[in-house]
Every structure is written in structure tokens, then in C-alpha cells.
C-alpha positions as CSV (number, residue, x, y, z in Angstrom):
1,X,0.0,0.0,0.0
2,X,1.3,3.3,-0.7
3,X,1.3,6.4,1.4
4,X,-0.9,8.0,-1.1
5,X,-3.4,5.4,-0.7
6,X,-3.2,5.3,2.8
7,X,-4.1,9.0,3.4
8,X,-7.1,8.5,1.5
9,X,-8.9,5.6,3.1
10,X,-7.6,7.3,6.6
11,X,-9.3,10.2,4.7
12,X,-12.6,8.5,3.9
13,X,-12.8,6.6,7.1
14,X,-13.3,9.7,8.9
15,X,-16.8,10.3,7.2
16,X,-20.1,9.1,8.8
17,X,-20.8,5.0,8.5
18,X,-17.5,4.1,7.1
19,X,-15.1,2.4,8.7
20,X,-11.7,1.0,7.2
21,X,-12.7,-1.4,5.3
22,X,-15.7,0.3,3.8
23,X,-13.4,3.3,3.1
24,X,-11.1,0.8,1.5
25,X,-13.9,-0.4,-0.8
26,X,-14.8,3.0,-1.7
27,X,-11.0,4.2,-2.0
28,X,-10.8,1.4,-4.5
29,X,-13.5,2.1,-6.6
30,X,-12.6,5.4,-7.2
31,X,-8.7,4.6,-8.5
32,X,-9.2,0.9,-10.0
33,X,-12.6,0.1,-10.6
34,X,-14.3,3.5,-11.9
35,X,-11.5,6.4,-11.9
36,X,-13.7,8.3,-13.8
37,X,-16.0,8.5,-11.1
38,X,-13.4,10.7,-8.8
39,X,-13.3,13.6,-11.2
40,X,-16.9,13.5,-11.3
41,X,-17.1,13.9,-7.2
42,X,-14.5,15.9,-6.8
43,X,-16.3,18.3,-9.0
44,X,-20.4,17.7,-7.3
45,X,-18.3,18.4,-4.1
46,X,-16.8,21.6,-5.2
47,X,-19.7,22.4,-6.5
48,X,-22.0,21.8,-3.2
49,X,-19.6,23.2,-1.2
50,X,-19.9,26.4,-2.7
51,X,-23.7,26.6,-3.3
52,X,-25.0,25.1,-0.4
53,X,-25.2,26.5,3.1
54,X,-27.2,26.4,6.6
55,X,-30.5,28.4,6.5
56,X,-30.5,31.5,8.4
57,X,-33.8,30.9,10.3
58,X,-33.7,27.1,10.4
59,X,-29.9,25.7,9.9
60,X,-31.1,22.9,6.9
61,X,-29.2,23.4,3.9
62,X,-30.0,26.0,1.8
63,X,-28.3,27.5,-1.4
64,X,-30.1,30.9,-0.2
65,X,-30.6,32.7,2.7
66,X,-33.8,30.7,3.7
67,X,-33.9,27.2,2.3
68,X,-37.2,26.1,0.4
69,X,-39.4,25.1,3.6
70,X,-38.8,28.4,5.7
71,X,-39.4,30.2,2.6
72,X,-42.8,28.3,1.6
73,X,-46.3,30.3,1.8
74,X,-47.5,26.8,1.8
75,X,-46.1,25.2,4.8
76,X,-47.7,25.9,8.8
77,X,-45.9,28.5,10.3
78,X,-47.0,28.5,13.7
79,X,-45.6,25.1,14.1
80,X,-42.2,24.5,14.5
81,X,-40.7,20.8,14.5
82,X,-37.5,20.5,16.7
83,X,-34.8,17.9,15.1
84,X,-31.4,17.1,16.1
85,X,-29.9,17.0,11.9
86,X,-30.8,17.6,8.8
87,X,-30.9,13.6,8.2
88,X,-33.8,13.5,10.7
89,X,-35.2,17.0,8.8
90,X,-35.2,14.3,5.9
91,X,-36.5,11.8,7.5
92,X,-39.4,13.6,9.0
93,X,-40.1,15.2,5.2
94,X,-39.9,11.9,3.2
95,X,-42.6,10.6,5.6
96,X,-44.6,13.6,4.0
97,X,-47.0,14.0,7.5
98,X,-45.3,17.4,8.7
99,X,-46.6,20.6,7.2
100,X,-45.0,23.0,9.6
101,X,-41.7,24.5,9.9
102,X,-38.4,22.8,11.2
103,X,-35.7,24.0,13.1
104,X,-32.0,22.0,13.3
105,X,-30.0,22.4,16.4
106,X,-27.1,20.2,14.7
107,X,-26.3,18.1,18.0
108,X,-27.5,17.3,21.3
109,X,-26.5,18.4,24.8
110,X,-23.3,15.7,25.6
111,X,-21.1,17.1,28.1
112,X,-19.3,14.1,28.5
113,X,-18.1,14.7,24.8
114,X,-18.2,18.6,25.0
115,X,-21.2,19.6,23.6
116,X,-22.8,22.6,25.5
117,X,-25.5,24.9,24.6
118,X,-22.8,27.2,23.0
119,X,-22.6,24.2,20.2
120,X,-26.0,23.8,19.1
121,X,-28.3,26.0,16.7
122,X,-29.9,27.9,20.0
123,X,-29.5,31.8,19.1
124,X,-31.6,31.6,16.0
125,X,-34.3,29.2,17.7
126,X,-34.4,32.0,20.2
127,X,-34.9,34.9,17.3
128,X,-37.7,33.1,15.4
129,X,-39.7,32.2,18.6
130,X,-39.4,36.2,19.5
131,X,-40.9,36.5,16.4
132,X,-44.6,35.6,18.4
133,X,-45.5,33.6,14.7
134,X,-44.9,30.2,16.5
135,X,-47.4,28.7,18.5
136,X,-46.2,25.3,18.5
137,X,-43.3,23.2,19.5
138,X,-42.6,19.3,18.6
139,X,-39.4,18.5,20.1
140,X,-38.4,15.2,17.2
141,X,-35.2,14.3,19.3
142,X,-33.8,10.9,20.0
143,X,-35.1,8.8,22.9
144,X,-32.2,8.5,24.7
145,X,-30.0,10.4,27.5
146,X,-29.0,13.2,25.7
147,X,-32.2,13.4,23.6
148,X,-34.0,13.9,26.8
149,X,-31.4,16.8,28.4
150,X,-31.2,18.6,25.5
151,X,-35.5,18.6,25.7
152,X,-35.3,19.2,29.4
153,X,-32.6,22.1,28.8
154,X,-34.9,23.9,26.0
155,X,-37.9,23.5,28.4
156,X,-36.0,25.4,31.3
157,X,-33.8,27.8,29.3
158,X,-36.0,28.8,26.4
159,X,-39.8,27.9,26.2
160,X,-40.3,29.5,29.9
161,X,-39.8,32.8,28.4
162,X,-42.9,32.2,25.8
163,X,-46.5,31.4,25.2
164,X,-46.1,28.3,23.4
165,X,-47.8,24.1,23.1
166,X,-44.8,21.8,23.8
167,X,-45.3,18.3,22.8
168,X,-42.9,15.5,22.1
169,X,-42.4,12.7,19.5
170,X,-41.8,8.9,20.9
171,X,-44.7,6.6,20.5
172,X,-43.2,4.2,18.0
173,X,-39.8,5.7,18.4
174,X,-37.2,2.4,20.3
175,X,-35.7,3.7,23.3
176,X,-32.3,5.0,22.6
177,X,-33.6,4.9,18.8
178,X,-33.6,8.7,16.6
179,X,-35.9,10.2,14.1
180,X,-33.1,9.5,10.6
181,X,-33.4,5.3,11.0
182,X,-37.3,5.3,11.8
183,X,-39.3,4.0,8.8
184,X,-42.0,5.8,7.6
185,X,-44.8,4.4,9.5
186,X,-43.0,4.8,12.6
187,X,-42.4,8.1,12.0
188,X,-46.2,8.8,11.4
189,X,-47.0,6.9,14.7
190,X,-44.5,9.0,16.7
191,X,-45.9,12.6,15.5
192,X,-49.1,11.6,15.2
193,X,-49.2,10.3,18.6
194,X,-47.2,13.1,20.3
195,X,-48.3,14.2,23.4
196,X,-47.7,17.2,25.6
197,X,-44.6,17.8,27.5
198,X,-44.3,20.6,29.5
């Protein structure tokens, strides 16, 4: 194996889901199998890199200043659906059964791995609920530990200070199972049969 090589499965590994020898597959397919391939995403990469960026109000990607949902006439916008990524965001869409708004926090509260308030999508949450639009919170986070600090946190430190209907997804959710692997169905049980929170 060469040093070149090397660097890029070490490279690859490092993304989501892969681990060495996935990253060695991949790293493989792009020099021996289909080299053609690589130019092509190296240049979708480039390409997405520059274009694409996290929406001002919501943080999902957007290749303007609001991405498609926050600027939609069409969508609910006295609800606001709480998710941890923009996998879950999705997730939650494919399922079709949400008409409202979203809003990404990019993480969940883990101080055990350094992830404070200061690291999650908070300020802009705060702005759009001073807004007095949003009636409606459904927190989508994972049912585990974390899933249920980070609701707990939000409850204490930011709905307090507003009028608002809390409710939370987890009917049909596993414990210590998140909104991006839940099939469909699941996904309709759990907001369908949310319930109130707070």
C-alpha cells in the first residue's frame, strides 16, 4: 500500500458509517474500478460546497438565505418541528405527515463529549420564537440520555420565556432509537401520537 493510498482511506474513514474497510472499498472504486467517477465527485463536491449553506432561520441546507421550507407560503408556520440534523429533517419530510416548519439544532447536549448549549443551533431558535409567529413546539429528538437533556434544557432555558404548546415525538420511536433510521410508518405513529410535555 502506498502512502498515497493510505491517506485517503484514513481520509474516507473519517466520514459518517465508514469504517476501514468500507473506506477501503470506496478508495478502490474510485482509482481501480471506476476512476472516472473521482473527477466527477470531486467536482459535485466543489460544486456543493460552494452553493449550499445552513438556512439563516432554520440551519437545513439551503443555497439561499432561507432554504425552500422556511421560505414556503405553503407550509404551517405556527408550528415548529425540533430535530437534532438535517438527516432527521429528511427523514421527517420523506414521511410527508409534517406541514409546519423545522428547526436543526445540529447536535445534542453531551457534556461528556463537550457539547454545551454554545454548540447547538440555540440563538436563531431564540430569534424566530421572538418572532410571536410560533405557537407550537414538537421536540423530534432521540429517545435516549441526551435526547432527553437537551429537551429538558430547551424547556427550562428557552420555552419558559414564551407562550407556546410543547409536545414531544416517541410513540413508536425504540428507546435509545432517533428520528433519521425510523421507517415511515414509525415516523407517522411518533408525531401523530405526540403528546404534551411541559
Amino acid at each position: 500500500m502506498t502512502p498515497q493510498y493510505q491517506a485517503l482511506v484514513q481520509t474516507l474513514k473519517r466520514l459518517p458509517g465508514l469504517g476501514y474497510r468500507s473506506a477501503e472499498k470506496v478508495a478502490l472504486h474510485l482509482l481501480v474500478e471506476s476512476p472516472s467517477s473521482a473527477s466527477t465527485l470531486i467536482e459535485s463536491l466543489n460544486q456543493a460546497s460552494s452553493a449550499l449553506g445552513p438556512c439563516k432561520a432554520c440551519g437545513n441546507l439551503a443555497e439561499e438565505d432561507l432554504c425552500s421550507l422556511c421560505a414556503s407560503d405553503e407550509r404551517d408556520h405556527s408550528q415548529l418541528c425540533i430535530v437534532e440534523s438535517v438527516t432527521d429533517l429528511f427523514a421527517l419530510e420523506r414521511a410527508g405527515i409534517f406541514r409546519g416548519l423545522y428547526h436543526v439544532l445540529h447536535g445534542k447536549l453531551a457534556p461528556v463529549r463537550g457539547v454545551g448549549p454554545e454548540k447547538l443551533n440555540l440563538p436563531s431558535l431564540r430569534t424566530r420564537l421572538e418572532g410571536g409567529q410560533i405557537k407550537e413546539i414538537i421536540l423530534a429528538l432521540g429517545n435516549d440520555l441526551e435526547g432527553e437533556a437537551t429537551c429538558h434544557y430547551l424547556n427550562q432555558e428557552i420555552f419558559q420565556d414564551f407562550d407556546l404548546e410543547v409536545s414531544r415525538i416517541g410513540f413508536g420511536l425504540p428507546s435509545g432509537g432517533g428520528v433519521t433510521y425510523a421507517d415511515e410508518v414509525t415516523l407517522r405513529s411518533a408525531l401523530e401520537g405526540r403528546k404534551s410535555l411541559f
